[in-house]
N, C-alpha and C positions, 0 to 999 in steps of 0.2 A: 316752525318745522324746519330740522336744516339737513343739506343733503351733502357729505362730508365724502372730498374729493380724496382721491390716493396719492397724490401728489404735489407740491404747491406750484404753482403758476408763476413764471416770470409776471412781472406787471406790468399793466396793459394787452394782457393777449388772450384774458378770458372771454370765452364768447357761448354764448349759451342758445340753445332751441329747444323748442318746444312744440313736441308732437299733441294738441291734445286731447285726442281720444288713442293713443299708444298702438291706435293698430296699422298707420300709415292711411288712412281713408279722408283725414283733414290734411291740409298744407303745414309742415312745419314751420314755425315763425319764431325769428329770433325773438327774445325778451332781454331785457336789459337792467343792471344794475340801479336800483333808486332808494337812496338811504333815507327819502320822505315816502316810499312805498305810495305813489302817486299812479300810478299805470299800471291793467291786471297784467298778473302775474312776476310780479317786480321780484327783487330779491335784494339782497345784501350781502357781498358778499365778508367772511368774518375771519382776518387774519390770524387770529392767534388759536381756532378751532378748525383754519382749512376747509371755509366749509361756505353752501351757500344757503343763505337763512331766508325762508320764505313767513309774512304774517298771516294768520289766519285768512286775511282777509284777499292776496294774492297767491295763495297758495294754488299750483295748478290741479286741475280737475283728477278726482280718482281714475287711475286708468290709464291717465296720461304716461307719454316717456318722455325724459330729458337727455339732451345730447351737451356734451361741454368738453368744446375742444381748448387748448391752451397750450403754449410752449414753455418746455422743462427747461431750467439751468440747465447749462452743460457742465458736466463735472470737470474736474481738472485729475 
Protein backbone atom coordinates (compact mmCIF):
# COMPACT_ATOMS: atom_id res chain seq x y z
CA UNK A 1 0.00 0.00 0.00
CA UNK A 2 1.76 3.42 -0.70
CA UNK A 3 0.71 6.72 0.46
CA UNK A 4 2.05 9.32 -2.36
CA UNK A 5 3.32 12.67 -0.77
CA UNK A 6 2.65 16.13 -2.86
CA UNK A 7 6.05 17.12 -2.66
CA UNK A 8 9.60 15.51 -2.48
CA UNK A 9 11.44 15.80 0.71
CA UNK A 10 14.91 17.17 1.27
CA UNK A 11 16.85 14.08 2.62
CA UNK A 12 16.97 13.27 5.91
CA UNK A 13 13.83 15.31 7.24
CA UNK A 14 11.14 12.89 6.65
CA UNK A 15 9.41 12.28 9.75
CA UNK A 16 6.32 10.42 9.99
CA UNK A 17 3.28 9.81 12.95
CA UNK A 18 0.89 7.88 13.37
CA UNK A 19 -2.42 8.37 14.96
CA UNK A 20 -3.91 4.94 15.32
CA UNK A 21 -7.30 4.91 15.71
CA UNK A 22 -7.49 8.55 13.53
CA UNK A 23 -9.72 10.09 16.02
CA UNK A 24 -6.96 11.56 18.55
CA UNK A 25 -8.12 9.14 21.64
CA UNK A 26 -4.52 7.06 21.24
CA UNK A 27 -1.12 8.96 21.60
CA UNK A 28 0.39 9.53 18.35
CA UNK A 29 3.70 7.68 17.83
CA UNK A 30 6.34 8.41 15.49
CA UNK A 31 7.02 5.28 13.07
CA UNK A 32 10.03 4.92 11.16
CA UNK A 33 11.51 3.92 7.86
CA UNK A 34 12.75 0.02 7.70
CA UNK A 35 13.50 -1.34 4.23
CA UNK A 36 13.51 -5.07 6.14
CA UNK A 37 9.84 -3.90 7.27
CA UNK A 38 11.01 -5.41 10.89
CA UNK A 39 8.74 -3.04 13.37
CA UNK A 40 4.68 -2.64 13.03
CA UNK A 41 3.94 -0.24 10.96
CA UNK A 42 7.39 0.34 9.04
CA UNK A 43 7.29 1.74 5.67
CA UNK A 44 9.70 2.37 2.88
CA UNK A 45 9.95 5.17 1.67
CA UNK A 46 10.14 4.94 -2.62
CA UNK A 47 12.13 7.73 -4.50
CA UNK A 48 11.18 7.62 -7.75
CA UNK A 49 7.04 7.23 -6.88
CA UNK A 50 7.42 9.92 -3.92
CA UNK A 51 5.72 8.04 -1.94
CA UNK A 52 5.77 5.97 1.37
CA UNK A 53 5.17 2.20 0.86
CA UNK A 54 3.68 0.33 3.65
CA UNK A 55 3.60 -4.18 3.45
CA UNK A 56 0.56 -5.85 4.03
CA UNK A 57 1.95 -6.81 7.01
CA UNK A 58 2.86 -3.14 8.56
CA UNK A 59 0.31 -1.38 7.13
CA UNK A 60 -1.52 0.92 9.86
CA UNK A 61 -4.92 0.02 11.14
CA UNK A 62 -8.22 1.18 9.07
CA UNK A 63 -9.13 4.45 10.55
CA UNK A 64 -5.98 5.43 11.25
CA UNK A 65 -4.34 9.05 10.27
CA UNK A 66 -0.83 9.67 9.29
CA UNK A 67 0.89 13.02 9.83
CA UNK A 68 4.42 13.50 7.66
CA UNK A 69 6.20 16.54 8.15
CA UNK A 70 9.48 17.16 5.91
CA UNK A 71 11.46 20.22 4.54
CA UNK A 72 11.01 21.30 0.83
CA UNK A 73 14.03 22.52 -1.38
CA UNK A 74 14.00 25.91 -1.58
CA UNK A 75 13.86 27.08 -5.06
CA UNK A 76 16.24 29.46 -6.47
Amino acid sequence: VAFHLSQVPVAGTLEVFLDPDGGGQSPEVEIFEDPTYQSPYAFVYDLVTNSLVFSLETMPPEGATLRVVYDLAETA
